[in-house]
C-alpha positions as CSV (number, residue, x, y, z in Angstrom):
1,X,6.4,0.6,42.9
2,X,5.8,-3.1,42.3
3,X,6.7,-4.5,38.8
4,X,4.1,-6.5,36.5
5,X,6.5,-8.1,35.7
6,X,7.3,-9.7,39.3
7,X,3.6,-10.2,40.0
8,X,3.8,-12.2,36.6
9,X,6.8,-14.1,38.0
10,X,5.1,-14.8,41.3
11,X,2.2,-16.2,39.4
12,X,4.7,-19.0,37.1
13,X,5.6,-19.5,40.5
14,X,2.4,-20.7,42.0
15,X,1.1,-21.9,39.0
16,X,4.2,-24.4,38.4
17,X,4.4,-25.0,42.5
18,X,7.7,-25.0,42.0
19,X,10.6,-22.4,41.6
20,X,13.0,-24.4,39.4
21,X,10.0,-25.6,36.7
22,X,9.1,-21.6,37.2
23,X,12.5,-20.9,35.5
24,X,13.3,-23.0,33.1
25,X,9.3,-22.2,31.5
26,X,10.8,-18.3,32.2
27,X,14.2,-18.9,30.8
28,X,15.9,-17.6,34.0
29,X,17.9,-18.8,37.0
30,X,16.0,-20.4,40.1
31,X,18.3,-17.9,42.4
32,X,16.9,-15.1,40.5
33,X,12.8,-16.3,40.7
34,X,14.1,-16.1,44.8
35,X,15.4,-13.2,44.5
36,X,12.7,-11.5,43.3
37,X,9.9,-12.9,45.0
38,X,11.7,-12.1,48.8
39,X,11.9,-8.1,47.1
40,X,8.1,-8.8,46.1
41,X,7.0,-9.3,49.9
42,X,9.3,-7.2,51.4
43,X,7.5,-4.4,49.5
44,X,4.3,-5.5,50.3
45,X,5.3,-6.3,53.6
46,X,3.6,-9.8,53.6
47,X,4.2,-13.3,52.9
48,X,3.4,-14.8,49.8
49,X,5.5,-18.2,49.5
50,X,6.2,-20.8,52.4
51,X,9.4,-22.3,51.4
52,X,10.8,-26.2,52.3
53,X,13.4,-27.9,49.9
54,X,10.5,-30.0,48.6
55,X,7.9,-28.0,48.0
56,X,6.6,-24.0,48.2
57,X,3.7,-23.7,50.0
58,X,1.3,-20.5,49.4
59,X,0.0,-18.4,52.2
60,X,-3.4,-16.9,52.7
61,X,-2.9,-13.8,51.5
62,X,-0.6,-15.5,48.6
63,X,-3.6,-17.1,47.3
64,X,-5.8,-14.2,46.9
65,X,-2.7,-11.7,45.6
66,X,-2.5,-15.0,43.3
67,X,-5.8,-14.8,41.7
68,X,-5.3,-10.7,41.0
69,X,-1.9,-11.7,39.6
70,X,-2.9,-14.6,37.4
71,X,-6.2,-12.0,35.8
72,X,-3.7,-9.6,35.3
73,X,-1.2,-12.0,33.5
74,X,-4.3,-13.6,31.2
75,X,-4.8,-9.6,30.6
76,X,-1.1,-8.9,29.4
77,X,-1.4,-12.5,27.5
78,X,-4.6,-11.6,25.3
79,X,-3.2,-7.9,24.6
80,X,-0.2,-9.2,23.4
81,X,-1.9,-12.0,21.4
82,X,-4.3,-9.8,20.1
83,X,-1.2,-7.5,18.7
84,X,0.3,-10.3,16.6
85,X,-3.0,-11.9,15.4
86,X,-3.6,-7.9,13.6
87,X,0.0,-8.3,12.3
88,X,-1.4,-11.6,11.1
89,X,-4.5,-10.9,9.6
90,X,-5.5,-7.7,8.5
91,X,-7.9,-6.1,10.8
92,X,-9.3,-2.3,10.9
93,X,-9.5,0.6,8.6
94,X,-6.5,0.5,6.1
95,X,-6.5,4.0,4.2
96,X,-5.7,4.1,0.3
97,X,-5.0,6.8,-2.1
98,X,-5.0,6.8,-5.7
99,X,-5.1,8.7,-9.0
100,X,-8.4,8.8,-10.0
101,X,-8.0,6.9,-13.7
102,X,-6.0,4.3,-11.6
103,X,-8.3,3.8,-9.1
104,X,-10.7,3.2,-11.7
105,X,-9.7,1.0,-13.9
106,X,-7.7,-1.1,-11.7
107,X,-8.2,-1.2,-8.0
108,X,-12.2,-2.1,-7.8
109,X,-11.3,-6.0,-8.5
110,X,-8.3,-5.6,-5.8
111,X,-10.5,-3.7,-3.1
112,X,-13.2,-6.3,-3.3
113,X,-10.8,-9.4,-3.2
114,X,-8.9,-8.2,-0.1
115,X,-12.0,-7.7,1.9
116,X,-13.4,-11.0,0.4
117,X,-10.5,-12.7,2.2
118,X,-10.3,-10.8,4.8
119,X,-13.3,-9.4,6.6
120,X,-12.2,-8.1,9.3
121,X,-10.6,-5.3,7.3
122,X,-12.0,-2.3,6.1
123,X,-10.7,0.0,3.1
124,X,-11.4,4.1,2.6
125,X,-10.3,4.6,-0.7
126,X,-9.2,8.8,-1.7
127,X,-9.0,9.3,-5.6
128,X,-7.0,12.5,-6.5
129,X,-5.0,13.8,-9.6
130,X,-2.5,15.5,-7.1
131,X,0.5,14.8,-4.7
132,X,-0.6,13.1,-1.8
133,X,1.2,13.5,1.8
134,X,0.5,10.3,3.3
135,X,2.1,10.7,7.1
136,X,0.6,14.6,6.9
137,X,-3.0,12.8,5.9
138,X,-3.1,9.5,7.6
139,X,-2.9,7.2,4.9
140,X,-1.6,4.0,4.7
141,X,-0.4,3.1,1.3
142,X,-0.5,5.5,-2.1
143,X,-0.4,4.4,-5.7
144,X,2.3,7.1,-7.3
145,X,2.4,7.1,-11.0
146,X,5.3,8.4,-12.5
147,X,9.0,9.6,-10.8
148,X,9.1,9.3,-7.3
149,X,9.8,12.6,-5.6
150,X,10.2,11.4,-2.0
151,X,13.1,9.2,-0.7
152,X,11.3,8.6,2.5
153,X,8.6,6.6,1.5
154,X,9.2,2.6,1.0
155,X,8.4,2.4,-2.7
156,X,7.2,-1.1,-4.5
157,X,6.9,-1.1,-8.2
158,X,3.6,-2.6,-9.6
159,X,4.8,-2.0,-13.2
160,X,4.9,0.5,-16.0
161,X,1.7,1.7,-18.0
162,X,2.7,2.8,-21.2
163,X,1.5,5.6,-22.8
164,X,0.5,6.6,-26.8
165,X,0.0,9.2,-29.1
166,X,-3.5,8.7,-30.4
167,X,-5.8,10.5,-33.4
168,X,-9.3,9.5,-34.7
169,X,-9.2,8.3,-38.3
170,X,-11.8,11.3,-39.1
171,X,-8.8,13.4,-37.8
172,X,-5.9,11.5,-39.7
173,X,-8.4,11.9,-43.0
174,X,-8.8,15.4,-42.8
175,X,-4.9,16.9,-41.6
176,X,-2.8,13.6,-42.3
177,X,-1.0,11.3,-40.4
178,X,1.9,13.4,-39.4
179,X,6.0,12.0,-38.7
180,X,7.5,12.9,-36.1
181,X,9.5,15.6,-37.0
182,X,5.7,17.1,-38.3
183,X,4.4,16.6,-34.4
184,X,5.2,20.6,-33.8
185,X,2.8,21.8,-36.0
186,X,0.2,19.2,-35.7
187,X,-3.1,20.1,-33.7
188,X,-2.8,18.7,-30.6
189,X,-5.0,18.2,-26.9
190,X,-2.3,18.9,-24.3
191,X,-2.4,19.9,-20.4
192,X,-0.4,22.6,-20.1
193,X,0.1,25.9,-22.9
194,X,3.6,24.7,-24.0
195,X,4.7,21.2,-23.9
196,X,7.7,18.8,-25.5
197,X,6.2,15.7,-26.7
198,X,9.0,13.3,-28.1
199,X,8.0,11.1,-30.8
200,X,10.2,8.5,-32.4
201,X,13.4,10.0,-30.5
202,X,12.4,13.7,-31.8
203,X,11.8,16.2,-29.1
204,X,8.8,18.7,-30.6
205,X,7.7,21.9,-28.6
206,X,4.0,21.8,-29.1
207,X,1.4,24.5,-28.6
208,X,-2.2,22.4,-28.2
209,X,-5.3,23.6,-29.8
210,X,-7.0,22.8,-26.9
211,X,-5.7,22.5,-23.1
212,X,-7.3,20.5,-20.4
213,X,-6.6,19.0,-17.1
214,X,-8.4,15.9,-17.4
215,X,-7.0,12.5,-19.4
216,X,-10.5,11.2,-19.9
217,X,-11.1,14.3,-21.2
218,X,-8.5,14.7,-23.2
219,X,-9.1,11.0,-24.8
220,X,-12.4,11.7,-25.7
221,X,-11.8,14.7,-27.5
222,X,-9.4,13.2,-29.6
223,X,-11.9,10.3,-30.4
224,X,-14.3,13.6,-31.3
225,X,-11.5,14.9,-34.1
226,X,-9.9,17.7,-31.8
227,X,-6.6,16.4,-32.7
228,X,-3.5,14.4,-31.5
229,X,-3.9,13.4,-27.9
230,X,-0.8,11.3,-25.9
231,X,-3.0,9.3,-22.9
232,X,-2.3,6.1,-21.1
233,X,-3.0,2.7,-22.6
234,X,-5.8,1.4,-20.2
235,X,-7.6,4.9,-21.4
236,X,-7.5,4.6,-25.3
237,X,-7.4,1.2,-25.3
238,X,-11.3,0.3,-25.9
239,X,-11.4,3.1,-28.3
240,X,-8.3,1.8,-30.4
241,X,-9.7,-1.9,-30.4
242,X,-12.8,-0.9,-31.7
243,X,-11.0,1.4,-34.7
244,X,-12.1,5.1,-33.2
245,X,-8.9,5.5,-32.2
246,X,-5.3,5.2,-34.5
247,X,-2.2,4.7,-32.3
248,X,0.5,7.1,-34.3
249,X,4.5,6.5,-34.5
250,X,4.1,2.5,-34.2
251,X,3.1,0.5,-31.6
252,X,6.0,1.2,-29.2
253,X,4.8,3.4,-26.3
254,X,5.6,7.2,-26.5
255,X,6.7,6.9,-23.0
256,X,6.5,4.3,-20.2
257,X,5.4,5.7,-16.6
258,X,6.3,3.6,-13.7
259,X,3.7,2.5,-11.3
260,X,4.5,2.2,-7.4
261,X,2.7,1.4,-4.2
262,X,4.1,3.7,-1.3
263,X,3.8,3.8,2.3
264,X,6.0,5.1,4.7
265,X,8.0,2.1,6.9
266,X,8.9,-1.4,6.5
267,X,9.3,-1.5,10.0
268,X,6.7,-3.2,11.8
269,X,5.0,-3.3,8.7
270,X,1.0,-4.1,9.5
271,X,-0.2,-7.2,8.0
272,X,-3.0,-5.1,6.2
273,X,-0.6,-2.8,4.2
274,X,1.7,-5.5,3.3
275,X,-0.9,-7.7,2.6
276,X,-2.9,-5.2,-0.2
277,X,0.2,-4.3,-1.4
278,X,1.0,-8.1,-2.5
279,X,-2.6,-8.2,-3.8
280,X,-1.7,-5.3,-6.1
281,X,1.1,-6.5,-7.3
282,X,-0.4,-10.2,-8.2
283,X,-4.2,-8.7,-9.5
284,X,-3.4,-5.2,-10.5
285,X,-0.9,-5.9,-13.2
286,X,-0.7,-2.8,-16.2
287,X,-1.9,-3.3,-19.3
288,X,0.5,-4.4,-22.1
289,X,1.6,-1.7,-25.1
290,X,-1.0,-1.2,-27.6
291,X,0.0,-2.7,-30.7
292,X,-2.3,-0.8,-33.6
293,X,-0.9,1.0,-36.0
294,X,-1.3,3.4,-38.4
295,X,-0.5,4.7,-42.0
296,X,3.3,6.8,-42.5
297,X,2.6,8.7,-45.2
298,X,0.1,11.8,-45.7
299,X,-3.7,11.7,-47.1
């Protein structure tokens, strides 16, 4: 079996006409490069070199073993050049996953500046409320919102997005702006038939009037007067600017959910994933707190 590796060698060889310039460009000995060459033609049982002390002098069939030699070593060359120009630049399909209110508030701007700089990427974004298996589903890197559950993954953190208790002032007109210790027997949109809610450092067990699995949903039906929803900044925020909204308890957040970027190795890391994942740390930044407030005491 003849080694690439010494028909590579044999090429320096003839390229550099000389056996010691052959090494030192190689980084090995001179006896070695002779070494290997005389195992080289004893396997293929011909003569490739014609040896003096001045000079080496290629045969016949040297040169034409030479020119297969030399296509296969421009071969080997561009593959490997080609290799660390994609861990470079980004090139080829990078595969994101996101939760959907995430994705859509935030990474549209991100998406379209990564492939603005780089065009030789492409992006397939997946936008689901639910636990994502990247290695199962062949994803590259996964915004997780919240604790992470999975030590494997190599987890970057974006940030936190804060979250708020939120009524409509119809609402806060009609049953009054509760305290905290109230929060148990307030009307309230949750996602689940029994949840604690902790306002203010009190923990409340709360029974919601209405149960849904949707944030956008549950935002909009406390803008309608449903009752007391608790929903991520970037969702009420509009709403709360524009007064439809009353952020309750004080402007400090009722909890602050950490946001990550995951994916699963820093080894070899490809330039693509580490790449978007600096552009979501630099253009993707959360939201600050909401700072409205609203009245203590009850109508």
């Amino acid at each position: 079996m003849i080694s690439p590796a010494d028909m590579m060698l044999f090429a320096a060889v003839v390229r550099e006409e000389s056996f010691t310039r052959a090494a030192r460009q190689l980084g090995i000995t001179k006896q070695t490069i002779s070494e290997r060459i005389s195992k080289l033609e004893e396997r293929l049982g011909v003569r490739l070199l014609e040896r003096t002390t001045r000079r080496v002098r290629v045969t016949g069939a040297g040169v034409t073993y030479y020119e297969r030699c030399a296509a296969i070593a421009a071969q080997i060359e561009e593959a490997n050049n080609e290799v660390q120009q994609r861990q470079a630049e980004p090139v080829g399909l990078l595969r994101i996953s996101s939760p959907v209110l995430y994705g859509r508030r935030y990474l549209t701007p991100v998406i379209s500046e990564f492939l603005t700089r780089y065009p030789r990427a492409q992006v397939e974004l997946v936008l689901a409320d639910r636990r994502v298996h990247l290695i199962e589903e062949g994803l590259d890197v996964g915004i997780h919102i919240g604790p992470l559950d999975d030590s494997s993954l190599v987890a970057r953190k974006l940030g936190e997005g804060p979250v708020h208790f939120v009524a409509s002032p119809r609402f806060l007109s009609k049953y009054g702006t509760p305290s905290a210790r109230e929060l148990r027997s307030a009307r309230c949109i949750g996602f689940s038939a029994f949840e604690t809610w902790e306002a203010e450092g009190v923990k409340s067990r709360i029974e919601p009037v209405l149960t849904v699995n949707d944030l956008e949903f549950a935002c909009e039906a406390a803008i309608a007067g449903v009752g007391i929803a608790r929903v991520p900044a970037i969702l009420c925020r509009d709403a709360v600017r524009d007064g439809r909204l009353k952020v309750l308890f004080g402007p400090r957040p009722a909890m602050l959910r950490a946001i990550h970027a995951v994916y699963p190795s820093r080894l070899n890391l490809p330039a693509k994933v580490r790449l978007f994942v600096d552009a979501l740390a630099t253009l993707a930044e959360p939201m600050p707190p909401l700072h409205s407030g609203s009245r203590r005491k009850r109508s």
